[in-house]
Backbone as ProteinMPNN parsed JSONL, in Angstrom:
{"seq_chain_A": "XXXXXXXXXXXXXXXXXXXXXXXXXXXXXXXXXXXXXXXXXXXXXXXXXXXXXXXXXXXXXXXXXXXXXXXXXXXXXXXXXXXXXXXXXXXXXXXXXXXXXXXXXXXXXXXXXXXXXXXXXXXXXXXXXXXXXXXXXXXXXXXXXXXXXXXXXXXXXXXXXXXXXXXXXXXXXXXXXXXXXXXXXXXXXXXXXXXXXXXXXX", "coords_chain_A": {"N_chain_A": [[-0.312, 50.989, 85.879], [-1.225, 47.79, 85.5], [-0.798, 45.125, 87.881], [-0.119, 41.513, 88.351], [-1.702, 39.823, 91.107], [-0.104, 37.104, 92.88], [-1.765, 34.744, 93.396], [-3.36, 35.615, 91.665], [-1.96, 34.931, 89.388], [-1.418, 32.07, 89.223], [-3.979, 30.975, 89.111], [-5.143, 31.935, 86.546], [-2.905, 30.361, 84.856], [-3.915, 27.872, 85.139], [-6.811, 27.572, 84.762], [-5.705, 28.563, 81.965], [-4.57, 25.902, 80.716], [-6.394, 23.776, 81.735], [-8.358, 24.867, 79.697], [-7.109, 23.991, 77.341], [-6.019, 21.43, 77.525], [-9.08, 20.469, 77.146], [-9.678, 21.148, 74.802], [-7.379, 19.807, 73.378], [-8.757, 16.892, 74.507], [-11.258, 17.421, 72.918], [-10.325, 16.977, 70.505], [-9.24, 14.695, 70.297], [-11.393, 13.283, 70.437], [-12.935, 13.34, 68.167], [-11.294, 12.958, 66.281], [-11.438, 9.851, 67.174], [-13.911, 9.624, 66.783], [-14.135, 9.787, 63.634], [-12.497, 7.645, 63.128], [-13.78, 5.581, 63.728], [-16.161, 5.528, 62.544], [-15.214, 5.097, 60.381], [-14.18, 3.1, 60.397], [-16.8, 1.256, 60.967], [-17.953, 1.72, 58.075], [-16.59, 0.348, 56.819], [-13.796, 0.993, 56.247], [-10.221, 0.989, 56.682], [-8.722, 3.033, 57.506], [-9.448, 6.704, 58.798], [-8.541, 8.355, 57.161], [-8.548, 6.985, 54.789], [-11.394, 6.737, 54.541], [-11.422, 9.458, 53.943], [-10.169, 9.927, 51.475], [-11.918, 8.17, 49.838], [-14.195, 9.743, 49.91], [-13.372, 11.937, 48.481], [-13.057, 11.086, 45.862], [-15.911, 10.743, 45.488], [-17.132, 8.575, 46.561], [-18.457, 6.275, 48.818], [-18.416, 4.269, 49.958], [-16.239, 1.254, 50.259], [-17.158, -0.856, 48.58], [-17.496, 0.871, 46.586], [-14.975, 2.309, 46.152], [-13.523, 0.335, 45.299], [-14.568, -0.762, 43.168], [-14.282, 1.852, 41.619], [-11.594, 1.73, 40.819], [-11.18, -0.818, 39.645], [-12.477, 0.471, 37.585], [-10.757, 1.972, 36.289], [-8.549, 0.656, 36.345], [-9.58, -1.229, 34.467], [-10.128, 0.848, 32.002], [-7.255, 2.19, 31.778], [-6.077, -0.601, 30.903], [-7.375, -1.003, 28.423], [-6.387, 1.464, 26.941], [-3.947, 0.764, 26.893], [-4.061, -1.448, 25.344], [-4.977, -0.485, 22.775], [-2.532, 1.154, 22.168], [-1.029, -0.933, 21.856], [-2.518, -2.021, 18.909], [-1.987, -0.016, 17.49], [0.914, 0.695, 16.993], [0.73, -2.146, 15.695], [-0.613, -1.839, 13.701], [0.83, 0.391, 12.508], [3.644, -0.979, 11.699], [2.303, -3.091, 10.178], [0.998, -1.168, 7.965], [3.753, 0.094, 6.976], [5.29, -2.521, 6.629], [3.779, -3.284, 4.647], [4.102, -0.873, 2.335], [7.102, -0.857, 2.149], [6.845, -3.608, 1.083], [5.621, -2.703, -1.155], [7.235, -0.894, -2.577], [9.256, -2.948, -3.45], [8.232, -4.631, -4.908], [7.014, -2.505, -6.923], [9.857, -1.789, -7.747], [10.962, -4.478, -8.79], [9.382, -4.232, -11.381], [9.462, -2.704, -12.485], [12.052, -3.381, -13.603], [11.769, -5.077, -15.616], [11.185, -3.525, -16.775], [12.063, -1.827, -19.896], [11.671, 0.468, -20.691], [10.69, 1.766, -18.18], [12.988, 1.303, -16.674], [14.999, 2.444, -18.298], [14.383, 5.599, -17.513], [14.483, 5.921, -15.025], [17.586, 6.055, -15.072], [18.064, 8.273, -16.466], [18.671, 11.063, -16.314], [21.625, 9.798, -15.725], [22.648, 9.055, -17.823], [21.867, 10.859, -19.365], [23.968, 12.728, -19.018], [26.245, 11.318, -19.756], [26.034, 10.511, -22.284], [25.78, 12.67, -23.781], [28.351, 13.576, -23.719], [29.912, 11.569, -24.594], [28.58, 11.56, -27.624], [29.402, 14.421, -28.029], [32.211, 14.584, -28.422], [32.4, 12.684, -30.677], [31.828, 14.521, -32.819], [32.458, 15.896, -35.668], [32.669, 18.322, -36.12], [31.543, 21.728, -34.995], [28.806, 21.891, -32.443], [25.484, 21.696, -31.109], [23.026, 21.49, -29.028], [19.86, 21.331, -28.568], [18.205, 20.517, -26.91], [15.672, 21.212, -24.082], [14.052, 21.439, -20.793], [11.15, 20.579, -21.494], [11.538, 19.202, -23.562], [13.689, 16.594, -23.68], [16.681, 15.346, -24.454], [17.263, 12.7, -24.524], [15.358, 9.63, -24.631], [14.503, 6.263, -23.415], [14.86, 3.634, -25.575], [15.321, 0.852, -26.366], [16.007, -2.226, -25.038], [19.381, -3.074, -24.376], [22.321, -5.688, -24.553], [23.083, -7.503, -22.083], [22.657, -5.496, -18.87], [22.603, -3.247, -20.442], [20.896, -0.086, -21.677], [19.407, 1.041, -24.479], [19.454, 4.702, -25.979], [17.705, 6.995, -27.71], [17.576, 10.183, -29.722], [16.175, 13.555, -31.019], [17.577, 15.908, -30.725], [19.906, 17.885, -31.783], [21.744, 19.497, -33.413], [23.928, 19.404, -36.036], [27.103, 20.775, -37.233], [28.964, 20.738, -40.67], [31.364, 20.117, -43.223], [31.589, 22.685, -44.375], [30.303, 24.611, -43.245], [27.418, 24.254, -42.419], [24.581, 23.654, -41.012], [23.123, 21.394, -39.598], [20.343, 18.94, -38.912], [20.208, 16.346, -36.547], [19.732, 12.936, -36.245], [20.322, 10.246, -33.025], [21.561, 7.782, -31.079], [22.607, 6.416, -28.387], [24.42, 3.694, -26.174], [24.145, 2.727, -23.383], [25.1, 2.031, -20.129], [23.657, 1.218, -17.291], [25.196, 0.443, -14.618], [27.512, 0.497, -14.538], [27.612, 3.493, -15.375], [28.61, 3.951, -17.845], [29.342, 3.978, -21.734], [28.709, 2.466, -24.467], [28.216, 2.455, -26.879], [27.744, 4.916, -29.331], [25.923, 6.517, -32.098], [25.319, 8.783, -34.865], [23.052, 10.523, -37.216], [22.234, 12.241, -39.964], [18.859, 14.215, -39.783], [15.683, 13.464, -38.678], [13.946, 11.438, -36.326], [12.005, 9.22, -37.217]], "CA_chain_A": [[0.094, 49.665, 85.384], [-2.168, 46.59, 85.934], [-0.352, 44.429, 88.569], [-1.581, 40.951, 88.679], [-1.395, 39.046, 92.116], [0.669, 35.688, 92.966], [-2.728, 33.549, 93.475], [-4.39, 35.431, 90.362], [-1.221, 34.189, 87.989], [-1.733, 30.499, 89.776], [-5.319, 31.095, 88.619], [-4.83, 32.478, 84.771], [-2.069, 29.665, 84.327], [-4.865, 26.981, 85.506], [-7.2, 27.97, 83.268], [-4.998, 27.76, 80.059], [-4.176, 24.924, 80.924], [-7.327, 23.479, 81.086], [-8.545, 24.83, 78.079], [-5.418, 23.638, 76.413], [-6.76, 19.811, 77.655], [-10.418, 20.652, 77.006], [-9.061, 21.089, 73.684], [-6.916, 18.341, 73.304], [-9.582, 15.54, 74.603], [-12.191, 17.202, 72.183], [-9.914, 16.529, 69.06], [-9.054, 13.235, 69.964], [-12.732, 12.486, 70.61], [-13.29, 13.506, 67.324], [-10.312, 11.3, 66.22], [-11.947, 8.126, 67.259], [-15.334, 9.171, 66.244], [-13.941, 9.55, 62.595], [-11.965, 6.33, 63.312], [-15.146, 4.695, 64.456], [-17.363, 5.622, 61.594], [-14.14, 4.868, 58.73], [-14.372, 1.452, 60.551], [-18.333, 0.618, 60.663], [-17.958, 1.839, 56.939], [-15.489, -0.853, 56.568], [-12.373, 1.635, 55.717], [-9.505, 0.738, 57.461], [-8.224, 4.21, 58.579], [-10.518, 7.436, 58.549], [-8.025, 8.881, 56.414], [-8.872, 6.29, 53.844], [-12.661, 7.244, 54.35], [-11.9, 10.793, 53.308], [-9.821, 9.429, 50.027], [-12.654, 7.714, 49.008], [-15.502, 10.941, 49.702], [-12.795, 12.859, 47.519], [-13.595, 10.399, 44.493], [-16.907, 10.364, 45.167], [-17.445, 7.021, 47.186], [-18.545, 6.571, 50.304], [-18.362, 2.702, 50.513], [-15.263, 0.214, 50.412], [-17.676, -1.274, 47.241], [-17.597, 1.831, 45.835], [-13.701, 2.017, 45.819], [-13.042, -1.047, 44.576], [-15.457, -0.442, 41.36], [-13.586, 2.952, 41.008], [-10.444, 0.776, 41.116], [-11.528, -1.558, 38.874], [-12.69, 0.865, 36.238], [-9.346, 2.694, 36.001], [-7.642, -0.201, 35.614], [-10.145, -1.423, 33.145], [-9.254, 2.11, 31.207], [-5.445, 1.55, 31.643], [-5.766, -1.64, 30.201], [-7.627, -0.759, 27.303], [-5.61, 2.185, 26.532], [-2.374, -0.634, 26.241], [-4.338, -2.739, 23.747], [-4.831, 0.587, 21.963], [-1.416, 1.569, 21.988], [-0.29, -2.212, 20.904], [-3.01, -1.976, 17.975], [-1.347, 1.303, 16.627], [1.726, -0.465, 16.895], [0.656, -3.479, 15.086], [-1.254, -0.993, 12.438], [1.985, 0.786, 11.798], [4.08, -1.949, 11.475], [1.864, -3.911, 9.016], [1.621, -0.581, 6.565], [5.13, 0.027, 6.48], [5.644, -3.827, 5.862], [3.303, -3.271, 3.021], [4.977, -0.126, 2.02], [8.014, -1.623, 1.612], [6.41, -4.638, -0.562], [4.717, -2.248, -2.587], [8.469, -0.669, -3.177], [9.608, -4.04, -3.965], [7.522, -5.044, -6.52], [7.404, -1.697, -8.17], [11.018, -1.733, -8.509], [11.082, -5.682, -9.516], [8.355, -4.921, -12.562], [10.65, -1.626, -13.204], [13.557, -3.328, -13.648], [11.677, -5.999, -16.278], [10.503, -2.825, -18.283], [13.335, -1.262, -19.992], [11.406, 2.341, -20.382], [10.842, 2.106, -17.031], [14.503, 1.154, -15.962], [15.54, 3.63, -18.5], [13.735, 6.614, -16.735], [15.387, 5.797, -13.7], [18.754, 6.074, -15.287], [18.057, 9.085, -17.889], [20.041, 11.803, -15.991], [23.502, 9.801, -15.604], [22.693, 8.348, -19.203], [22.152, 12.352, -20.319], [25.705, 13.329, -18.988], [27.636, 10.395, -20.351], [26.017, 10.18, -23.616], [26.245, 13.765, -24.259], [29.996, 14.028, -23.732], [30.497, 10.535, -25.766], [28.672, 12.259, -28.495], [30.278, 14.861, -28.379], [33.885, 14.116, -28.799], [32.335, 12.369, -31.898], [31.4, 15.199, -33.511], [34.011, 16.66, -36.521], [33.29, 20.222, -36.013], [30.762, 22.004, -33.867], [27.823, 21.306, -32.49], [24.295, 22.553, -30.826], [21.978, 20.963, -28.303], [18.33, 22.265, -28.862], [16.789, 19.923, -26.034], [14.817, 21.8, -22.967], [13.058, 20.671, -19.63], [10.165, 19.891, -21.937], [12.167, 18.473, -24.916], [14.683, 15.994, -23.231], [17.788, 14.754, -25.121], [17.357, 11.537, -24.745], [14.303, 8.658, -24.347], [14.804, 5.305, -23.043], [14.081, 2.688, -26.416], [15.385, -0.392, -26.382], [17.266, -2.978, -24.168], [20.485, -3.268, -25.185], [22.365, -6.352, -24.341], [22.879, -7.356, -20.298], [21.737, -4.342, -18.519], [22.807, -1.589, -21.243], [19.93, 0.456, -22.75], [20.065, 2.238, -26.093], [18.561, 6.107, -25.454], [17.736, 7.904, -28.806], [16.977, 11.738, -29.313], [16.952, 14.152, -32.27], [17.615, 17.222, -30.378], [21.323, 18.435, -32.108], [22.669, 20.17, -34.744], [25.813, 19.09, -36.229], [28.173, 21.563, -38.366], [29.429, 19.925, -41.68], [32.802, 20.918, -43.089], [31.101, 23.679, -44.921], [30.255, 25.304, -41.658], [26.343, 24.447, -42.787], [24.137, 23.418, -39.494], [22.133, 19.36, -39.472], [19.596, 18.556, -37.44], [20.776, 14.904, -36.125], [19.371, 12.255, -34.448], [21.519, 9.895, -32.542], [21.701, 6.599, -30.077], [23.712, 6.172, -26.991], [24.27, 2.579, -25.527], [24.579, 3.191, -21.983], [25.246, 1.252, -19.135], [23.73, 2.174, -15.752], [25.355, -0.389, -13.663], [29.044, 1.258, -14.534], [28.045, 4.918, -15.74], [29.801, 3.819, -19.336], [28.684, 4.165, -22.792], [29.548, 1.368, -25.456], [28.218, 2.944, -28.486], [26.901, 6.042, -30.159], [25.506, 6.749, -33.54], [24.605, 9.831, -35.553], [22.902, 10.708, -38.664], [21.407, 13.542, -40.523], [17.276, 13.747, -39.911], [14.991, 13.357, -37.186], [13.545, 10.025, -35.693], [10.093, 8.807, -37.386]], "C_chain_A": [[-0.578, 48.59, 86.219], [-0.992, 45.291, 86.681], [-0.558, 42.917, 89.027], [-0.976, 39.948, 90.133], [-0.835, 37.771, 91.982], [-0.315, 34.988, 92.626], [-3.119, 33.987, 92.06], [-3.23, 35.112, 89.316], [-1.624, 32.879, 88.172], [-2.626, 30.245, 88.813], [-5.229, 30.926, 87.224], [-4.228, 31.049, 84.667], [-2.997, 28.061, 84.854], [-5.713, 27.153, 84.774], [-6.728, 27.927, 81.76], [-4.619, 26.313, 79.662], [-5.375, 23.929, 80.825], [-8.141, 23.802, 79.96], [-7.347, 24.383, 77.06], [-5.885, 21.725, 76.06], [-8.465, 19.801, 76.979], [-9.611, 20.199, 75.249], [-8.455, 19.848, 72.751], [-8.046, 17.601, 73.658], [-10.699, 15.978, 73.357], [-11.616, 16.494, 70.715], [-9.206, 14.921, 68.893], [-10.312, 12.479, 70.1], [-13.064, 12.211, 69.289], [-12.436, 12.697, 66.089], [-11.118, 10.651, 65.953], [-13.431, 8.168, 66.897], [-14.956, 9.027, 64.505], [-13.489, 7.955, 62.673], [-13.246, 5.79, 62.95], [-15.789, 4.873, 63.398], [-16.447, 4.92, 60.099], [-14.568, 3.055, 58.676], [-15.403, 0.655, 60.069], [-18.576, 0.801, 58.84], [-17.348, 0.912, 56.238], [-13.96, -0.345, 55.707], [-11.336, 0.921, 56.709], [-8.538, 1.832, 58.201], [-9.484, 5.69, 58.158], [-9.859, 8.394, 57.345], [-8.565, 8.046, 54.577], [-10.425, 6.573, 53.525], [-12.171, 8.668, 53.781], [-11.442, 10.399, 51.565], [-11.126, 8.844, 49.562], [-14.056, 8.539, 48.977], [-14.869, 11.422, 48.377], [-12.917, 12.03, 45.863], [-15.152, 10.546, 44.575], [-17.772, 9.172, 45.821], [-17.871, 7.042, 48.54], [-18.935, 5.154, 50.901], [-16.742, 2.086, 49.785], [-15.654, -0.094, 48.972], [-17.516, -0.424, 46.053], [-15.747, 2.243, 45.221], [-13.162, 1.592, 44.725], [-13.448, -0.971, 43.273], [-15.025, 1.015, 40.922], [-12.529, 2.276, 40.468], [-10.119, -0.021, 39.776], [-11.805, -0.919, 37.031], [-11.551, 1.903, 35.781], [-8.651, 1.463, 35.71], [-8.393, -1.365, 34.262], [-9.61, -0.569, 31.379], [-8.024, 1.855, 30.671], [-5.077, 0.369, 30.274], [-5.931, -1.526, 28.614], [-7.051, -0.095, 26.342], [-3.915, 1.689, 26.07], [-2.729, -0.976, 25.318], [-4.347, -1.748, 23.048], [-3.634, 0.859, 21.069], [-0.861, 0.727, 21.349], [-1.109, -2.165, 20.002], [-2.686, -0.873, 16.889], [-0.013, 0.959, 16.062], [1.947, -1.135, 16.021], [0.54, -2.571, 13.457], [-0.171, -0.636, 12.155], [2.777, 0.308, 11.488], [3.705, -2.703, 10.035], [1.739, -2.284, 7.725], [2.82, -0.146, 6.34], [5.408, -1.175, 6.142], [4.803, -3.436, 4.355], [3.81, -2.002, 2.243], [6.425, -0.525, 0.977], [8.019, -2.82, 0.54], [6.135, -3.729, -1.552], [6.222, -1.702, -3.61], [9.019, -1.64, -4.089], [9.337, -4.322, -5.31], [7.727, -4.006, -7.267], [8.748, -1.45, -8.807], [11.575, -2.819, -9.428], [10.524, -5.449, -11.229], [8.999, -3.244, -13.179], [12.046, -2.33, -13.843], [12.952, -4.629, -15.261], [10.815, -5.139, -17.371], [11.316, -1.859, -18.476], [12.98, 0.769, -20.191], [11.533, 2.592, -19.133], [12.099, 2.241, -16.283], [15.21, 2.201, -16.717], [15.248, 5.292, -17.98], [14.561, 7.046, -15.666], [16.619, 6.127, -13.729], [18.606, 7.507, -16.452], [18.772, 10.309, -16.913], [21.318, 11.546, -16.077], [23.101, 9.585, -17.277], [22.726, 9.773, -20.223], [23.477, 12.512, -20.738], [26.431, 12.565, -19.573], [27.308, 10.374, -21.764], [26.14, 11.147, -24.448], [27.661, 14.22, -24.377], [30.011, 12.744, -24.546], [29.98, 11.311, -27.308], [29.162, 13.468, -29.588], [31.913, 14.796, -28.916], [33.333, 13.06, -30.363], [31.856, 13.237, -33.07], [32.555, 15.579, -33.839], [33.721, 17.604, -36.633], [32.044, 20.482, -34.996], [29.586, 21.839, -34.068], [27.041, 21.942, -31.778], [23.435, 21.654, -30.496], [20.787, 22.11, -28.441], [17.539, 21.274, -28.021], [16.075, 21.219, -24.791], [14.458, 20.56, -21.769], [11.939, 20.085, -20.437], [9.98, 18.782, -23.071], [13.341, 17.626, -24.12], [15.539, 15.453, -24.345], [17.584, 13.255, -25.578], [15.842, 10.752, -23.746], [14.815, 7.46, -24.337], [14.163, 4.328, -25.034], [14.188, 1.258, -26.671], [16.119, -1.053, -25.254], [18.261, -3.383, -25.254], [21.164, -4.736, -24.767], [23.161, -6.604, -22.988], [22.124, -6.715, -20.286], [21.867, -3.076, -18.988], [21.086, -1.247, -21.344], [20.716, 1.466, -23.35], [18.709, 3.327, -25.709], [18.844, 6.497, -26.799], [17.224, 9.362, -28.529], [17.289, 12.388, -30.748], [17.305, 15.426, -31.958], [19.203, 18.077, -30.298], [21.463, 18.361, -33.049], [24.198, 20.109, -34.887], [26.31, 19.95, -37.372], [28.822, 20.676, -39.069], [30.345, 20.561, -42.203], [32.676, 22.299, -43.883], [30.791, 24.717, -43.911], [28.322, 25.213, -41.953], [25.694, 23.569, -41.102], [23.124, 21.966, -40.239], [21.868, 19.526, -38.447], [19.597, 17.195, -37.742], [19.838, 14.154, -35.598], [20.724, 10.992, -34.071], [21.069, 8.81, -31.534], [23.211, 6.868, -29.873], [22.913, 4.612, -26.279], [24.681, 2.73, -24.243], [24.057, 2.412, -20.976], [25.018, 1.312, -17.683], [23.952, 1.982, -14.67], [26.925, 0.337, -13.35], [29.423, 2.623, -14.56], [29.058, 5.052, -17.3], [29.006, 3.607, -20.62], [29.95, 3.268, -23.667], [29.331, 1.753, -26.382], [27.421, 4.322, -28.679], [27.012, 6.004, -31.597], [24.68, 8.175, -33.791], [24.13, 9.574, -36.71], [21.76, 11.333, -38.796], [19.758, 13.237, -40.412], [17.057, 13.715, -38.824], [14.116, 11.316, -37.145], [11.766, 10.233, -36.334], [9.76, 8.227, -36.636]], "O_chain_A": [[-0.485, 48.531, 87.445], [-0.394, 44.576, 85.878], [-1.166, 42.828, 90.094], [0.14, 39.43, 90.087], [-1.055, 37.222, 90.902], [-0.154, 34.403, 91.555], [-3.255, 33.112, 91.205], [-3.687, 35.023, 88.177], [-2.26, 32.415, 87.226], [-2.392, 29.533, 87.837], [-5.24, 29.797, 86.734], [-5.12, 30.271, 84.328], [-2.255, 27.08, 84.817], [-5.345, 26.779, 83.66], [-7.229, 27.426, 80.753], [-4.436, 25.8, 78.558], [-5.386, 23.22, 79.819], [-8.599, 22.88, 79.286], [-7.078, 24.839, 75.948], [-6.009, 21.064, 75.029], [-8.78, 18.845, 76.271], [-9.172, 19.127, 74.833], [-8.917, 19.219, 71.799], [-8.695, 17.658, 72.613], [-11.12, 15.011, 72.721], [-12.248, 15.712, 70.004], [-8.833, 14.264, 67.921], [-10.372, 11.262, 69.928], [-13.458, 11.079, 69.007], [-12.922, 11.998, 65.199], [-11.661, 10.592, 64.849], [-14.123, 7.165, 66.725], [-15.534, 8.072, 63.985], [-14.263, 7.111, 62.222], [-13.598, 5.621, 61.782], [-16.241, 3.744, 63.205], [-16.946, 4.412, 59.094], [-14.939, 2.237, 57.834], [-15.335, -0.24, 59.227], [-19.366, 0.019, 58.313], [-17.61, 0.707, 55.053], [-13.278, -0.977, 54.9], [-11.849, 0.227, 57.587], [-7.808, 1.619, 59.169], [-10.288, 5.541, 57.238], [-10.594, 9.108, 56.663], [-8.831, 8.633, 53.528], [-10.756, 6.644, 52.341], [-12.909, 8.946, 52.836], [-12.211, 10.553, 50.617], [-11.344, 9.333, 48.454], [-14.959, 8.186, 48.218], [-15.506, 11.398, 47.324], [-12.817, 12.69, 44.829], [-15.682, 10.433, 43.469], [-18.952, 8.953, 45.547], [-17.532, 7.949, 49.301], [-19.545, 4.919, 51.944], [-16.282, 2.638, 48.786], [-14.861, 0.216, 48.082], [-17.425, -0.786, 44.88], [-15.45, 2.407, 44.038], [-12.621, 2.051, 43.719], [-12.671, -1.115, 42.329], [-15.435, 1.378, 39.819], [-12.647, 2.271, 39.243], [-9.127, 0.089, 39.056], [-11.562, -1.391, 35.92], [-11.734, 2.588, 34.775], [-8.141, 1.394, 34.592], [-7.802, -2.051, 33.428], [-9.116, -0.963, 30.322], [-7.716, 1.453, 29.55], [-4.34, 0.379, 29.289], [-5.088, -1.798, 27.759], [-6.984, -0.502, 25.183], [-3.09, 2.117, 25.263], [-2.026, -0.959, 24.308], [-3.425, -1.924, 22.252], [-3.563, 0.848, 19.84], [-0.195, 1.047, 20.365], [-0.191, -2.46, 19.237], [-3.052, -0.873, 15.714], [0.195, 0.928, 14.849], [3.007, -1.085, 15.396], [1.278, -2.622, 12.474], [0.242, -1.383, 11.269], [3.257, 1.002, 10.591], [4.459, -2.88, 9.078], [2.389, -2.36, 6.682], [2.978, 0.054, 5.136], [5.953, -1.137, 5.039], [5.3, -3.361, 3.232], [3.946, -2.373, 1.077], [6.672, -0.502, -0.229], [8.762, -3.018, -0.421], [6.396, -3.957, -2.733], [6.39, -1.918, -4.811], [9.257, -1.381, -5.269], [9.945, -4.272, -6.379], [8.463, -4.138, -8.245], [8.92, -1.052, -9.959], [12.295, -2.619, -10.406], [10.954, -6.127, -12.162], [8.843, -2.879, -14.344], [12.906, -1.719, -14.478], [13.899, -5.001, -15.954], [10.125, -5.524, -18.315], [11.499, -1.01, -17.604], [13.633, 1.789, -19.968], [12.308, 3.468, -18.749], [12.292, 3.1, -15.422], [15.995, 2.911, -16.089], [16.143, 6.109, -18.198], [15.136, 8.111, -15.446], [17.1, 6.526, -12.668], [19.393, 7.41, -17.394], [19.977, 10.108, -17.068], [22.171, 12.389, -16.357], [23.649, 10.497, -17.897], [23.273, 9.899, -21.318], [24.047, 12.504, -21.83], [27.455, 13.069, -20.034], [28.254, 10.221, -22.538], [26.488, 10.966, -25.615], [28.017, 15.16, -25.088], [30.235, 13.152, -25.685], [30.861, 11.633, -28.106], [29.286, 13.613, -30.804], [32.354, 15.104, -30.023], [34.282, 12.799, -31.103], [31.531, 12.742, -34.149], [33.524, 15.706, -33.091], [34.47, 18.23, -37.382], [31.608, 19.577, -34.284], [29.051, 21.673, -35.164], [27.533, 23.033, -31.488], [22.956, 20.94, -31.377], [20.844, 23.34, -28.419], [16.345, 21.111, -28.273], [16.303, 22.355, -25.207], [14.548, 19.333, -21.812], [11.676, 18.936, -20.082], [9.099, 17.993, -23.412], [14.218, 18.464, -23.91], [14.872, 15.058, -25.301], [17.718, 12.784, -26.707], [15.409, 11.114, -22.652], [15.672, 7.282, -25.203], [13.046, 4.585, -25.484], [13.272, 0.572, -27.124], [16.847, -0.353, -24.55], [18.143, -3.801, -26.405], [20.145, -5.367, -24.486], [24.021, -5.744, -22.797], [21.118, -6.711, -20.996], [21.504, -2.043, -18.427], [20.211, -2.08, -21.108], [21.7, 2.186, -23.181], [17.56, 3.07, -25.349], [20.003, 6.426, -27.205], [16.643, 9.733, -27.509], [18.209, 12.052, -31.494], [17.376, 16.2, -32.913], [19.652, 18.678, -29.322], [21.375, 17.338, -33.728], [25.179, 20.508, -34.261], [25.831, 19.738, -38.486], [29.345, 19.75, -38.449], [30.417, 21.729, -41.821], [33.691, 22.986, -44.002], [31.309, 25.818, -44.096], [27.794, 26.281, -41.641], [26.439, 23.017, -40.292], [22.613, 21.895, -41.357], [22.421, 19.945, -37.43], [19.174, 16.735, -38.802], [19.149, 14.513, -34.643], [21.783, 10.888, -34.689], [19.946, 9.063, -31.1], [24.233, 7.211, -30.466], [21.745, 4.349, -25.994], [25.897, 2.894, -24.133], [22.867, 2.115, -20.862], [25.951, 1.434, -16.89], [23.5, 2.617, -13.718], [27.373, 0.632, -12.243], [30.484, 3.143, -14.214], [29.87, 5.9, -17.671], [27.937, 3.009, -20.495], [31.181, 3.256, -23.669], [30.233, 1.547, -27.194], [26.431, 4.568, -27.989], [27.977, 5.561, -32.22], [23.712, 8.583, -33.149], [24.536, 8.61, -37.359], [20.693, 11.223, -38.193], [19.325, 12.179, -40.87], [17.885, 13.874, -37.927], [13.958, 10.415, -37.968], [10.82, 10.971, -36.058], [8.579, 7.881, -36.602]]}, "name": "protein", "num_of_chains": 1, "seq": "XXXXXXXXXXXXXXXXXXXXXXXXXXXXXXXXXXXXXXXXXXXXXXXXXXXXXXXXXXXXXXXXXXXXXXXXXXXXXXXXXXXXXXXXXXXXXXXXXXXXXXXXXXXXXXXXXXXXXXXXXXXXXXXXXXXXXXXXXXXXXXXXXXXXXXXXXXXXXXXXXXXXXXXXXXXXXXXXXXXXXXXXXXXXXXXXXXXXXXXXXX"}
């Protein structure tokens, strides 16, 4: 077993010790030479010189015109964002006009306003008809044959819907093909008049 003398620990522990300082003074030399060069560069810490290698820069000027063109970017990318904005805004405003009007120049064309209303105007005018029928009866419309077509304005906001698509039983039990008007109201869901009679619509 290696024994080491009093003076040679002294020794050893003098030695680490100066290399320990050696050490230390080189990395603060090296410190103030970064310092020193961040400075003459015109950085204000050397840390700030490496931020601006890591972009690419290696002047203060150079920075600043990085700086500058990011927040150029930025900016642009706002007006962008407010021009998308603006753009979406103005076609939904026009959207909405275009609704407008088409429903205004619907409502001043009675096919058109009848269209709009020809489902409730089916159901109500088909049960008023019915119950006016004196014995039984027989729808022959389809999806492609509808019951009823918008034809006239009636008076306010009625319209009169004609159709010839029903057969009416006569007290003979013999089968008619009908046609028929319904005055129907599509503000209430109410029917003011119906009419039948034997034949189809010229």
């Amino acid at each position: 077993m290696l024994v080491l003398e009093p003076h040679n620990n002294a020794r050893l522990a003098i030695a680490l010790l100066a290399s320990f300082a050696f050490y230390v003074g080189v990395v603060l030399i090296v410190d103030r030479l970064d310092e020193g060069r961040a400075h003459t560069a015109g950085f204000a810490t050397a840390d700030e010189q490496k931020k601006a290698w890591a972009m690419g820069c290696a002047s203060v000027a150079c920075v600043a015109s990085h700086a500058a063109e990011q927040q150029k970017v930025q900016e642009q990318l706002a007006q962008q964002r407010i021009a998308n904005v603006s753009r979406v805004a103005i076609e939904q405003a026009q959207a909405a006009q275009r609704r407008i009007d088409k429903a205004a120049a619907c409502q001043r064309n009675v096919v058109c306003r009848g269209q709009d209303h020809i489902s409730d105007a089916t159901v109500f005018c088909k049960l008023a008809i019915e119950r006016r029928a004196s014995y039984d009866f027989e729808w022959t419309d389809s999806w492609l044959k509808p019951a009823f077509s918008p034809m006239r304005a009636g008076s306010g906001k009625q319209i009169i819907y004609i159709g010839d698509h029903l057969k009416l039983q006569n007290a003979f039990g013999a089968w008619q093909r009908s046609a028929y008007t319904c005055t129907f109201n599509p503000q209430t869901n109410t029917v003011s008049a119906v009419h039948t009679q034997p034949g189809r619509i010229l």
